[in-house]
C-alpha positions in Angstrom: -43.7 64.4 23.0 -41.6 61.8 24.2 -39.0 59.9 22.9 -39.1 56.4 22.3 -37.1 54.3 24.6 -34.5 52.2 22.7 -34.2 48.6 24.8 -30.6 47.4 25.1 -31.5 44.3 22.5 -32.6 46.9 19.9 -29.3 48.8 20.3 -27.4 45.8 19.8 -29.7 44.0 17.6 -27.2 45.0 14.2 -24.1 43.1 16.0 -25.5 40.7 17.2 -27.3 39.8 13.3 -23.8 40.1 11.8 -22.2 37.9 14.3 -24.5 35.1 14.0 -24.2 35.9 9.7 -20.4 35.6 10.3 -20.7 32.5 12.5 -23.3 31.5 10.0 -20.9 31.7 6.7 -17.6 30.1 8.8 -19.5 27.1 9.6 -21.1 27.1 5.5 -17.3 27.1 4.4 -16.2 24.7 7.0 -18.7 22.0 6.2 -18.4 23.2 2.6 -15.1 22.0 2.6 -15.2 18.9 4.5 -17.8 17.5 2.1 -16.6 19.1 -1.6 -15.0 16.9 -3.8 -13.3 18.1 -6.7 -14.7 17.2 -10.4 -12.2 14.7 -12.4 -13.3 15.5 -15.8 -12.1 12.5 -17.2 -11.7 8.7 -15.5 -11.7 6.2 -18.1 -8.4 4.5 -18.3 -6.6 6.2 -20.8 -5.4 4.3 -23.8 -1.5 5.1 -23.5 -1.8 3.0 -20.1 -4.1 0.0 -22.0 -1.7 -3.3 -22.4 -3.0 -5.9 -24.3 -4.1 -8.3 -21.7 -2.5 -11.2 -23.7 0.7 -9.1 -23.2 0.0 -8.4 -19.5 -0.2 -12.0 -18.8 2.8 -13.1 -20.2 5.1 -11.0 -18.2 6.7 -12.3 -15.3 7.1 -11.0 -12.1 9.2 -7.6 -11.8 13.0 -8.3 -10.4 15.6 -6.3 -9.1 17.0 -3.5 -10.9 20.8 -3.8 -11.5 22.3 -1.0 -10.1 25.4 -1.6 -11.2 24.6 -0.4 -15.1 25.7 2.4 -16.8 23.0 2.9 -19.3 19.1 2.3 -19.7 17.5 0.7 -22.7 14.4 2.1 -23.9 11.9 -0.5 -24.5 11.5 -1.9 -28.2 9.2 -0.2 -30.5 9.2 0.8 -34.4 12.4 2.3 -34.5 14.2 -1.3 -34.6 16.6 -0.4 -32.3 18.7 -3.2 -30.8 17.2 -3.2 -26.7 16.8 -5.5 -24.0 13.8 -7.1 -22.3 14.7 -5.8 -18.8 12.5 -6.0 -15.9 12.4 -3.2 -13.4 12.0 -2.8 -9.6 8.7 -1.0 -9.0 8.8 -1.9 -5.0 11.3 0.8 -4.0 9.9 3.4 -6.0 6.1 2.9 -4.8 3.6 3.2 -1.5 3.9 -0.3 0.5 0.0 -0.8 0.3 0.4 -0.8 -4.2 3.0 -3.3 -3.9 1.3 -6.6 -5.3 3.1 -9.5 -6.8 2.7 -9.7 -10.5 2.1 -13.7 -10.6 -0.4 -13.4 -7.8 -2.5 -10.6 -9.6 -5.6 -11.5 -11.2 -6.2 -10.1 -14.8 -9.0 -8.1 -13.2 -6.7 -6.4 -10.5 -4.7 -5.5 -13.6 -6.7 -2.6 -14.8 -5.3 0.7 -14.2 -7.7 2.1 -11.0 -7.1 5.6 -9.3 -6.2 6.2 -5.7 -8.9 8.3 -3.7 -8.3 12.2 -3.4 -4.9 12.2 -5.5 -4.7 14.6 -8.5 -2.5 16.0 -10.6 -2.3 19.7 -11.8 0.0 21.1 -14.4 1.0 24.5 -13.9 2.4 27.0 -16.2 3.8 30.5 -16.4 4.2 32.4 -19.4 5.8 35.1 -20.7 4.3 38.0 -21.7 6.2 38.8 -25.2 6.9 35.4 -27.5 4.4 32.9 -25.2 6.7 30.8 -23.7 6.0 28.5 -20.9 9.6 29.2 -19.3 7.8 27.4 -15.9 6.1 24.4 -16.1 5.7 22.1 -13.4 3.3 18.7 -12.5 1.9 19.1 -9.0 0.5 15.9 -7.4 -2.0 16.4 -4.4 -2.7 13.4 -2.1 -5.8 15.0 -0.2 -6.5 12.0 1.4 -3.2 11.7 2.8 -2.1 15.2 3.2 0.9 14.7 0.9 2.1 17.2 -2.1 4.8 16.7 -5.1 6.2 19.1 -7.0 8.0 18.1 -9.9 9.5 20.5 -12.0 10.4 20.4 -15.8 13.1 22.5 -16.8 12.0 25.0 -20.1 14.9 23.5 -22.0 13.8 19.7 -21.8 13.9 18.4 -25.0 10.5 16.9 -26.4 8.9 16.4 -30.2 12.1 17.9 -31.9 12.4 21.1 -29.9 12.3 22.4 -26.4 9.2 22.0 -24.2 8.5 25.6 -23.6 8.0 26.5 -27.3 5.8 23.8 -26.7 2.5 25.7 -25.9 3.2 28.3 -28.4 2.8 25.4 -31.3 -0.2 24.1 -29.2 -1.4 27.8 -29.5 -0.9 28.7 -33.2 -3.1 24.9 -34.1 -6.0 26.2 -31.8 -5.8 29.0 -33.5 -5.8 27.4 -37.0 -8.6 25.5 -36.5 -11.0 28.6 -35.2 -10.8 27.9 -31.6 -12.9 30.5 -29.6 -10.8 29.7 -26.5 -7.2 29.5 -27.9 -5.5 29.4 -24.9 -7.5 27.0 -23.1 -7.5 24.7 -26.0 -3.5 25.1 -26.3 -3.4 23.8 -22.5 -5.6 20.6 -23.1 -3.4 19.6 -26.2 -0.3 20.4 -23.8 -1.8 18.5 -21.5 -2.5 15.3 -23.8 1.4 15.6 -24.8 2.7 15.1 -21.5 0.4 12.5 -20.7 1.2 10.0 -23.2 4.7 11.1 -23.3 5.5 10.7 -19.2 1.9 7.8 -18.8 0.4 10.3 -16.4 -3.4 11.4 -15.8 -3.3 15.2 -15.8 -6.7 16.4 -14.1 -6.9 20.3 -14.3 -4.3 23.0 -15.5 -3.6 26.6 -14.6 -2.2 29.0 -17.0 -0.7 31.8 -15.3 1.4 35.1 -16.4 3.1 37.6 -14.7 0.7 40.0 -13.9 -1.4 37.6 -12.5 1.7 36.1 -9.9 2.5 39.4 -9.3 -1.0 40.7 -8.1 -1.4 37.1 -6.1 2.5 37.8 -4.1 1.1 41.2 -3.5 -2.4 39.7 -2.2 -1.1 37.8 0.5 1.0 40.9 2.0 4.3 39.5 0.3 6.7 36.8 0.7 9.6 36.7 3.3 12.4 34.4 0.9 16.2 34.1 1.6 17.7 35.4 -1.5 20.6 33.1 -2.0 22.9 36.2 -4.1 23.0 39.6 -5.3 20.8 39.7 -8.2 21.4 42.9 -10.8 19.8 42.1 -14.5 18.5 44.4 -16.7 16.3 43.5 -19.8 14.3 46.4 -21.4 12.8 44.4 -24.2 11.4 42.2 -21.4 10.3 45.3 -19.4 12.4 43.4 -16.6 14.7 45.1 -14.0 15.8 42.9 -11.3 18.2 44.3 -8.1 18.0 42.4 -5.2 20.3 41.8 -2.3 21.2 38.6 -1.2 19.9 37.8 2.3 16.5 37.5 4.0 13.7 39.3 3.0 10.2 40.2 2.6 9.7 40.0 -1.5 6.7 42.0 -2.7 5.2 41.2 -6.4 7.6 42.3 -8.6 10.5 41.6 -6.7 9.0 38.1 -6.4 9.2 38.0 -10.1 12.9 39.0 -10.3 13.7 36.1 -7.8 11.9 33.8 -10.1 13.0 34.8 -13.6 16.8 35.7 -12.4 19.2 32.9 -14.1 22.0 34.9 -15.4 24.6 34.3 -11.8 24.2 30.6 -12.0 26.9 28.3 -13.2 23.9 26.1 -14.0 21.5 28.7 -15.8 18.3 27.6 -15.7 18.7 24.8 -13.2 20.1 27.0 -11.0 16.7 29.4 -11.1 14.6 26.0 -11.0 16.3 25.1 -7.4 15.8 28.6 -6.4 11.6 28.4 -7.7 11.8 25.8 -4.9 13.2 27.9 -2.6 10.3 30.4 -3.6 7.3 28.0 -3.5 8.2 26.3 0.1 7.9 30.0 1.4 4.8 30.5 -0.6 3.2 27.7 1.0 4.9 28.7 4.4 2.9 31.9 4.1 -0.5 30.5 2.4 -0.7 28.9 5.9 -0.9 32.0 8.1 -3.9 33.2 5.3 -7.5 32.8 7.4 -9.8 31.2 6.0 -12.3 33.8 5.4 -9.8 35.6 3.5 -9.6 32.9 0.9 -12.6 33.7 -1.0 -11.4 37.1 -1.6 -8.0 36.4 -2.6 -8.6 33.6 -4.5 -10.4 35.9 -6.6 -7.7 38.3 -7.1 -5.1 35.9 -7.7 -7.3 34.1 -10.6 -8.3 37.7 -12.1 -4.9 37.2 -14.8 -5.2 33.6 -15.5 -6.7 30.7 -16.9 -7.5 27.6 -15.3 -9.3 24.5 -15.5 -10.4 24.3 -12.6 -13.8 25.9 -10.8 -13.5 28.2 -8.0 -14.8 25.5 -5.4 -11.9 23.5 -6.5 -9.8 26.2 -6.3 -11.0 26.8 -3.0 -11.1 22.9 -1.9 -7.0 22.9 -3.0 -6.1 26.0 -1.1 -7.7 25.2 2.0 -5.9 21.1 2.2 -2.7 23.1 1.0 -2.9 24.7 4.4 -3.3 21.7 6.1 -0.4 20.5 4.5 2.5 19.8 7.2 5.8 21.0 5.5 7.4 17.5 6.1 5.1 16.1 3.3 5.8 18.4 0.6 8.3 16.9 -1.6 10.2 19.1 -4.6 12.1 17.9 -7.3 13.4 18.7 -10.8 13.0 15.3 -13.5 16.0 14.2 -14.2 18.1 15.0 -16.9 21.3 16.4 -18.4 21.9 19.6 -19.9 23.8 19.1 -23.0 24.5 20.5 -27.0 22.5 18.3 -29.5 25.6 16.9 -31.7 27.8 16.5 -28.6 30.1 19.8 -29.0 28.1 21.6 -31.6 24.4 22.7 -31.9 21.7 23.8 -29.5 21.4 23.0 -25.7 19.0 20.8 -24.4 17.9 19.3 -21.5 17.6 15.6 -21.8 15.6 13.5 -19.7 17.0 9.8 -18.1 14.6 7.5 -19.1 14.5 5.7 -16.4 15.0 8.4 -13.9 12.1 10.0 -15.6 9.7 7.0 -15.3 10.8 6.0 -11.6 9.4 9.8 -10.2 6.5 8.9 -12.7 5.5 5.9 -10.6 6.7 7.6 -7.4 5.3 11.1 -7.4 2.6 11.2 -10.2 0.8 8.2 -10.6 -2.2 8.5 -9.8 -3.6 4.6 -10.3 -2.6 1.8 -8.1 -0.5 -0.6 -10.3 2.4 0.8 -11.2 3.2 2.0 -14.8 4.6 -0.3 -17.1 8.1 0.8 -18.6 7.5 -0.5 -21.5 4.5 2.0 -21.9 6.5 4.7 -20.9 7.6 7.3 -24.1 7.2 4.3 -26.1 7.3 6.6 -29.0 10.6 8.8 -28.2 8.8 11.5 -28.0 11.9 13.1 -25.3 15.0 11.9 -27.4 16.2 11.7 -31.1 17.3 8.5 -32.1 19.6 10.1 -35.0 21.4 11.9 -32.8 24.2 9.9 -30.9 24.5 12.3 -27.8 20.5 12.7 -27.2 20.0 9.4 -26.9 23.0 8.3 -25.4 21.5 10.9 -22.5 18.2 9.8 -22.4 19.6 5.9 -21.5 21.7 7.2 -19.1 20.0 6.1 -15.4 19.8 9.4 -13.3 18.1 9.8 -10.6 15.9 12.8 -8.9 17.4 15.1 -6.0 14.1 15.8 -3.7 13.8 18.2 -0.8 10.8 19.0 1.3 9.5 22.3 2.6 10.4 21.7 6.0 14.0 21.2 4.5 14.0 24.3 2.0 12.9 26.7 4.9 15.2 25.2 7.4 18.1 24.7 5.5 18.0 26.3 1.7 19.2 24.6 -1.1 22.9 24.9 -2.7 23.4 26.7 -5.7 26.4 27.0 -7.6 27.2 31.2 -8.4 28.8 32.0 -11.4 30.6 34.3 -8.9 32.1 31.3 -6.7 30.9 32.6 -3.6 
């Protein structure tokens, strides 16, 4: 009996299906991307931005800021504190093309409208004992114009009588009281509505991650090549944390990752000094999320997201990751609000970090707004939600007119940042 002759197409026939399937599926997640939009769950104007429109109309046209003034006034509200009426400069803190002339804008125009494909995502890490949100930072996404912010809050920032990463915890414990089913989810939305009507920003989706889950997604992508700026030796056994790395550059796997991240203890600055060194982190994180292919997305996406929460679906986690890599370095801007580290009664009490008023609200209009007119200052924490108006020092801080040191990728990878050691080296 013979054997049946096997014809060269046959042989093949199995490569040849699972190279048209793979060719198949790259074009599907090509054009998937090119035409996905990402969900914005809510776009009404929200009603910390809605100015009377008798009040809008009365206002004249912005004019220069003076400069040359040591303090800022917060805008006048129930406290009957003695302010000014001052008028800020929005035209050197915004895009050319949402520059309009208050006396030329029709009541209409007035209305708060957003700017295609920008969004903003808060992002959190907690820890894994007491629930503190020790990282918290806004990250604006210009998809349309391949541009990123990342604006970082510092964990000690003073807001609603206590430090803003206890904040979630509180957020937490009312979910809880009133039966939530999703607690922490529910904590993030009502964190989410805070900083919104605190800062007059639209937050669009959040991501709650913990340690595990940045540890697994470092790991994921093969590890991270950073330039550690010192030695770091720390040692915290009810925090199950052991850090011991050498200063220099390296390739960071999870948990050493995590040491570089959580280490604050050899800066003369403490936590600000581990803030400028998160930047350090995140432009090599995004230096490295570009090398990823794209058909390893899918996979790792799903790894990184198996340890934490997040609003958002996986097509828009997808959608986000693949513009991220299209990102040019250039047009990644980091920065820490503005603020000053400082003991609540002057030389006594606890250490906060208070936020500049106006400092605050010119990276608002500059890096997170998300509508074309300009947000009004006299909307901004109009109910001094990030000061204490009975204590001198607080608010003597929060008037204080600092402004934001930014850096971009390209700059962090090329150059670093400087850091002052609690070594002097």
């Amino acid at each position: 009996m013979s054997k049946k002759k096997i014809t060269p197409i046959r042989r093949h026939f199995p490569w040849l299906f699972l190279s048209i399937l793979l060719g198949f599926s790259i074009w599907m997640t090509y054009l998937y991307g090119v035409f996905y939009i990402p969900s914005l769950p809510r776009e009404e104007i929200p009603p910390f931005l809605q100015v009377p429109m008798q009040e809008q109309t009365e206002e004249s046209a912005p004019t220069a800021k003076d400069t040359s003034s040591e303090s800022v006034q917060p805008p006048k509200t129930t406290d009957n504190l003695q302010t000014d009426t001052r008028q800020s400069s929005t035209s050197a803190i915004l895009p050319t093309e949402t520059i309009q002339s208050t006396a030329a804008v029709s009541d209409q125009d007035r209305l708060y409208t957003r700017r295609d494909g920008v969004y903003n995502i808060l992002c959190a890490g907690r820890d894994e004992a007491a629930y503190n949100t020790d990282v918290l930072m806004l990250v604006s996404f210009d998809t349309k114009n391949g541009q990123a912010s990342v604006v970082q809050i510092p964990r000690d920032t003073y807001l609603d009588g206590g430090k803003i990463n206890a904040l979630w915890a509180k957020k937490r414990n009312t979910a809880k009281r009133n039966g939530s089913s999703s607690v922490d989810a529910d904590a993030m939305d009502m964190l989410c509505r805070t900083l919104e009507e605190t800062l007059c920003i639209r937050i669009d989706h959040w991501v709650l991650c913990n340690l595990q889950a940045f540890r697994e997604a470092v790991d994921a992508i093969g590890g991270v090549t950073v330039d550690v700026p010192c030695d770091m030796d720390y040692d915290d056994p009810a925090q199950n944390l052991s850090i011991h790395l050498s200063a220099g550059t390296q390739l960071l796997n999870g948990t050493q990752a995590e040491g570089l991240v959580r280490f604050r203890s050899g800066y003369v600055r403490g936590d600000l000094g581990r803030v400028d060194v998160q930047k350090l982190f995140l432009s090599a994180l995004l230096s490295k999320a570009k090398e990823i292919s794209i058909l390893q997305l899918p996979a790792l996406l799903k790894t990184a997201t198996a340890h934490l929460s997040t609003s958002l679906s996986l097509s828009d986690l997808l959608y986000f990751a693949k513009s991220a890599q299209k990102l040019d370095l250039s047009n990644v801007t980091f920065l820490t609000l503005p603020g000053t580290d400082c003991r609540e009664y002057g030389d006594s009490g606890a250490w906060y970090y208070v936020l500049s008023r106006q400092g605050v609200w010119e990276c608002v209009n500059t890096h997170l707004n998300v509508y074309h007119t300009p947000v009004d200052d006299k909307l901004f924490d109009r109910d001094y939600r990030l000061t204490n108006t009975q204590r001198p020092a607080l608010l003597s801080y929060y008037k204080t007119y600092l402004t934001a040191e930014s850096s971009t990728a390209a700059g962090l990878s090329e150059n670093g940042i400087p850091i002052a050691l609690t070594s002097g080296k």
